[in-house]
KOLGU-843596 format. One record per residue (C-alpha): residue number from 0; residue in three letters; x, y, z. Coordinates in steps of 0.1 Angstrom, whole numbers, plus 5000, padded with zeros to 4 digits. Last residue first. Example, Ala and Ser with C-alpha at 12.3 -4.5 7.8 and 13.67 -1.06 7.14 Angstrom:
BEGIN
- n	res	px	py	pz
- 1	SER	5137	4989	5071
- 0	ALA	5123	4955	5078
This chain:
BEGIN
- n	res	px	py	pz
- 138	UNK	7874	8390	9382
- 137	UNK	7904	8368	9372
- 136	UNK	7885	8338	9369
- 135	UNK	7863	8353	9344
- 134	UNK	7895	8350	9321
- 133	UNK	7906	8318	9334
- 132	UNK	7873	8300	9322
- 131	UNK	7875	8318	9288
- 130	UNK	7908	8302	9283
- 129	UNK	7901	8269	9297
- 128	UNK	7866	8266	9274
- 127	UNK	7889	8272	9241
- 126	UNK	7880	8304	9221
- 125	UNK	7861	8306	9188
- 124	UNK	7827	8303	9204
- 123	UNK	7832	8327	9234
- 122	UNK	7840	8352	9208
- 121	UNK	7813	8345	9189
- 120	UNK	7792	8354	9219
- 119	UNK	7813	8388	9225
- 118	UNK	7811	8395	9185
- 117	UNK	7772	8388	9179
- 116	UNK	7760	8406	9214
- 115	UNK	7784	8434	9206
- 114	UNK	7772	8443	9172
- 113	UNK	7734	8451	9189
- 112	UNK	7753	8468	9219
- 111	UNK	7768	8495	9197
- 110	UNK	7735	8499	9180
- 109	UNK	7716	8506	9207
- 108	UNK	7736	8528	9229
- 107	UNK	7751	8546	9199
- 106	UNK	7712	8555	9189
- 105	UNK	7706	8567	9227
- 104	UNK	7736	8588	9222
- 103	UNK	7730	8601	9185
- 102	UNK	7694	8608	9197
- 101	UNK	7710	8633	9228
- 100	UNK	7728	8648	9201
- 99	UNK	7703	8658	9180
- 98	UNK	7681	8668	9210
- 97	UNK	7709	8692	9224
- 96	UNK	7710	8707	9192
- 95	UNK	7749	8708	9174
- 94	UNK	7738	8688	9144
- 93	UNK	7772	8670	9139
- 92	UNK	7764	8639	9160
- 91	UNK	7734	8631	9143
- 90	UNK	7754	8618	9112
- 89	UNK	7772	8592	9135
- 88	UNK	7737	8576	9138
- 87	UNK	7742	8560	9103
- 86	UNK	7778	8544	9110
- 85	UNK	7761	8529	9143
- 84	UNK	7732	8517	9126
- 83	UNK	7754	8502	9097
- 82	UNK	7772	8484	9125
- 81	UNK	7746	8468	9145
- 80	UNK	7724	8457	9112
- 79	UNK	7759	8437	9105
- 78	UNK	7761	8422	9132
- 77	UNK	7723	8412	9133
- 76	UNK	7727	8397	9101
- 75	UNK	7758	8378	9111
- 74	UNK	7744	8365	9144
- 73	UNK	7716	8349	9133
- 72	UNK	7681	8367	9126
- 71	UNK	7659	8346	9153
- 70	UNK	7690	8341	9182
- 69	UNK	7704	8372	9173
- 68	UNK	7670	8392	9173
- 67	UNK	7661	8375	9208
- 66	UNK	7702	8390	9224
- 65	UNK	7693	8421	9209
- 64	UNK	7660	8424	9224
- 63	UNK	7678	8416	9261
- 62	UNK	7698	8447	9251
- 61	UNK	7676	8474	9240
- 60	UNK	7659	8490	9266
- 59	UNK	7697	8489	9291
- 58	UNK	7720	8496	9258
- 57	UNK	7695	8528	9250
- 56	UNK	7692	8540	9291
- 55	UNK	7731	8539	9293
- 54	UNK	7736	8562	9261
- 53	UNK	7711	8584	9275
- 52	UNK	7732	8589	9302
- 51	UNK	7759	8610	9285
- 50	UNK	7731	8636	9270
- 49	UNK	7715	8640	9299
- 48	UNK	7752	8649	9320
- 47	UNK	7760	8671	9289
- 46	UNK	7728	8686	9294
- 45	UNK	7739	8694	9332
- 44	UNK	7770	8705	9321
- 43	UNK	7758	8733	9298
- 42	UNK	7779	8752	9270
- 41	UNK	7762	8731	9243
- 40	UNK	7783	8724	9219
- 39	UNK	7815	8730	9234
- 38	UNK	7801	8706	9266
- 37	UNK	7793	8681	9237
- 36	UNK	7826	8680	9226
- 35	UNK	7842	8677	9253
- 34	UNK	7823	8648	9269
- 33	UNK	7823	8632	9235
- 32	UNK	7867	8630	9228
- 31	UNK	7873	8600	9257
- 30	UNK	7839	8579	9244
- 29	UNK	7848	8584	9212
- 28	UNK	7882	8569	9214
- 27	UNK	7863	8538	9233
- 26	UNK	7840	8538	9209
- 25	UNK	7865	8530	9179
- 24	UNK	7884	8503	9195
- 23	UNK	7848	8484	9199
- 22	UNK	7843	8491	9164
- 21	UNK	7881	8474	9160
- 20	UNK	7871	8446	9180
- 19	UNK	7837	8440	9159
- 18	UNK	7859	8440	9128
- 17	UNK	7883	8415	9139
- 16	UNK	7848	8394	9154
- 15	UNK	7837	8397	9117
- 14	UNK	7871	8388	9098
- 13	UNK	7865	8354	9121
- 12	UNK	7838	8344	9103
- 11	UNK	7805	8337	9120
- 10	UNK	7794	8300	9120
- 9	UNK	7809	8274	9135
- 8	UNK	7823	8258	9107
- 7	UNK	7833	8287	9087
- 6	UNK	7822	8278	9051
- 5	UNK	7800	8306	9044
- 4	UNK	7832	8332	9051
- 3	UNK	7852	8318	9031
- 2	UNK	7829	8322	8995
- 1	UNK	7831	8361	9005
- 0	UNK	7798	8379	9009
């Protein structure tokens, strides 16, 4: 780990929460190419349907968990446990089964909401209380 990082005052290194945004950059794409995918897999709407929830049902088990493992772990471990789970469930999605891909989905639902606890929080951290005020104003 780079000398730089340990020194951050509050904590979790700026590079991180760059990272984080650019995994979050990275799901999105996903997210528009999967549906597709998965119905030329499969050739069945319904198991796409399965397949697409499943994603929901891993971020709902998994995310007050995530939020106890940051708090316990710190936010840079579990960051970084978040994102080599989500580079190591990208091998499921080339197996072409229905449950293959349905265990890349639940494993993207888990790990992609384990890195976002850590960034979003940090986040909040590195920004001003006015400007995070204003931003849920806006809702």
């Amino acid at each position: 780990m780079p000398r730089h990082w340990r020194r951050h005052k509050l904590g979790f290194p700026k590079e991180l929460i760059l990272i984080g945004g650019l995994l979050t950059l990275v799901e999105g794409i996903l997210w528009y190419f999967l549906p597709n995918y998965f119905q030329s897999k499969l050739n069945n709407i319904f198991l796409v349907g399965v397949i697409i929830s499943s994603y929901s049902a891993g971020r709902l088990v998994v995310s007050l968990p995530a939020g106890d493992l940051t708090d316990k772990i710190g936010r840079k471990f579990t960051f970084i446990l978040g994102v080599v789970g989500f580079l190591a469930s990208v091998f499921f999605l080339f197996m072409g089964s229905f449950f293959y891909l349905a265990l890349f989905m639940v494993l993207f639902g888990i790990f992609t909401i384990v890195y976002d606890i850590p960034t979003y929080a940090s986040l909040l951290d590195h920004s001003t209380k006015k400007k995070y005020t204003n931003c849920f104003r806006s809702i």
